[in-house]
Steps between C-alpha positions, in 0.01 A plus 500: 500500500327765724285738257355696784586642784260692768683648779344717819599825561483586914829278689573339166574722177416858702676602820487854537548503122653239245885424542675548180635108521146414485425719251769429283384090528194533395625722183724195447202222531282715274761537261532102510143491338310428845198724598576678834157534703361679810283332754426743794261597776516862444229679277627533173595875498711440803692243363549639157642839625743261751672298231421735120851685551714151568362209270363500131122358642487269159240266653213446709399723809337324735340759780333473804582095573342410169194724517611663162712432253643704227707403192773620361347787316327603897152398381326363781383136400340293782330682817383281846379740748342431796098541518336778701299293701846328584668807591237596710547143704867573551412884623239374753767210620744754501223718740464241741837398575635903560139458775655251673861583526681822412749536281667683285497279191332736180275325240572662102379382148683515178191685327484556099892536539534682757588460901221613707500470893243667727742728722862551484572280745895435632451118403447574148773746457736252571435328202401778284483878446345463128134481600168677537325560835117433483329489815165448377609230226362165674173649564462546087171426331707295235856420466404480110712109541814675447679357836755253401668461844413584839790523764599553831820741653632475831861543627383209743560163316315301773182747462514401124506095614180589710324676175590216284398200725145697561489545163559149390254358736217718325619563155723241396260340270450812288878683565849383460648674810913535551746718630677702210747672691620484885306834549162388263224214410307488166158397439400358138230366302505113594711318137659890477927442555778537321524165371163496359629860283769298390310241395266720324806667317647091415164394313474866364881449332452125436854381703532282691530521888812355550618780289415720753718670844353664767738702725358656868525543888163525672236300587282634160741364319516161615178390264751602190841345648283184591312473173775499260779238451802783520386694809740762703473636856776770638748382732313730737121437449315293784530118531168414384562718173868302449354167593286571178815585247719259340765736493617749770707796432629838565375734261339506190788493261627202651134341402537605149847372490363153578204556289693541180682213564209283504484252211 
């Protein structure tokens, strides 16, 4: 039998709010004795806010691709940030490519819970409007090792495929770099992912894995979908992120439906 569930919130559980079929399913799995989870990109205050009104939030809250986690009672637990002399790397990588080639692709960090970008850029406001402007943030003494993600916005999916590939060919041995979104690309701590949260959370609980469903649509959730026996991908996620799933499906009720019916 499942146990626990951990589901994402943007494209999977959240779309412009939480549909009250998918809210009403996971009352129904949580009701059926299983722990409902959240596994997300967003910083934790974000996410919270997005979801508090719809579902219970009995379980884990796992923030910021599995930079923090929280329990059930919101007590923050585990913490992976990224070093300073890290972030400084990606901020002088970041530097050189915008000398070489314009464009209009803004850097932002997910700072001691907060969203903080250096000029209120359109690219950014495309993804967000929740967030603080900072111009003189990257050029900080000390970022106090409180940066658990660094990402990039840009309206321009193929400028984001440039940032990554540079990326990759200079950081890939200290960052895991993906796309999280059509419109965005996260940087993490190198063994920092969703699946590693979840696996933190398993040996924390004592279950076992295969007790365990992961349900998402983007590329930062493929490490969770992958890693787990019982893995779901939205009908409409990318190919790479269904390849990954065992199970395909419309919405998130339809998961939990399936989910409770596993023996």
């Amino acid at each position: 039998m499942i146990k626990y569930v951990f589901c994402d919130l943007d494209g999977t559980l959240y779309h412009n709010g939480v549909s009250e079929e998918d809210a009403k399913a996971v009352k129904k799995i949580e009701e059926s004795g299983r722990i409902f989870n959240i596994a997300t990109g967003r910083i934790f205050r974000q996410g919270y806010e997005m979801v508090k009104n719809d579902i219970s939030l009995n379980g884990y809250f796992i923030a910021e691709n599995g930079s923090y986690i929280y329990d059930s009672e919101l007590n923050l637990i585990f913490t992976g940030t990224l070093s300073d002399d890290l972030v400084r790397e990606v901020i002088k990588e970041y530097e050189e490519i915008k000398n070489v080639k314009e464009m209009e692709a803004e850097i932002y960090f997910k700072f001691d819970g907060n969203m903080l970008v250096l000029n209120n850029g359109s690219a950014f406001n495309s993804y967000s409007n929740d967030f603080i402007v900072e111009p003189d943030f990257a050029n900080r003494e000390s970022f106090d090792n409180k940066i658990g993600n660094i990402g990039f916005a840009s309206n321009s999916p193929e400028e984001l495929e440039e940032i990554e590939s540079k990326l990759k060919e200079k950081l890939a041995d200290k960052l895991d770099i993906y796309f999280s979104s059509e419109n965005t690309i996260n940087l993490v701590p190198k063994g920092v992912a969703k699946n590693k949260a979840i696996e933190y959370v398993v040996e924390k609980e004592g279950i076992d894995p295969k007790e365990v469903a992961t349900i998402g649509d983007s590329p930062n959730d493929i490490s969770m979908i992958a890693g787990f026996e019982h893995g779901f991908a939205m009908a409409n996620a990318r190919d790479d992120v269904k390849a990954a799933a065992k199970y395909v499906v419309k919405n998130v009720a339809e998961a939990l439906e399936i989910i409770s019916k596993i023996k």
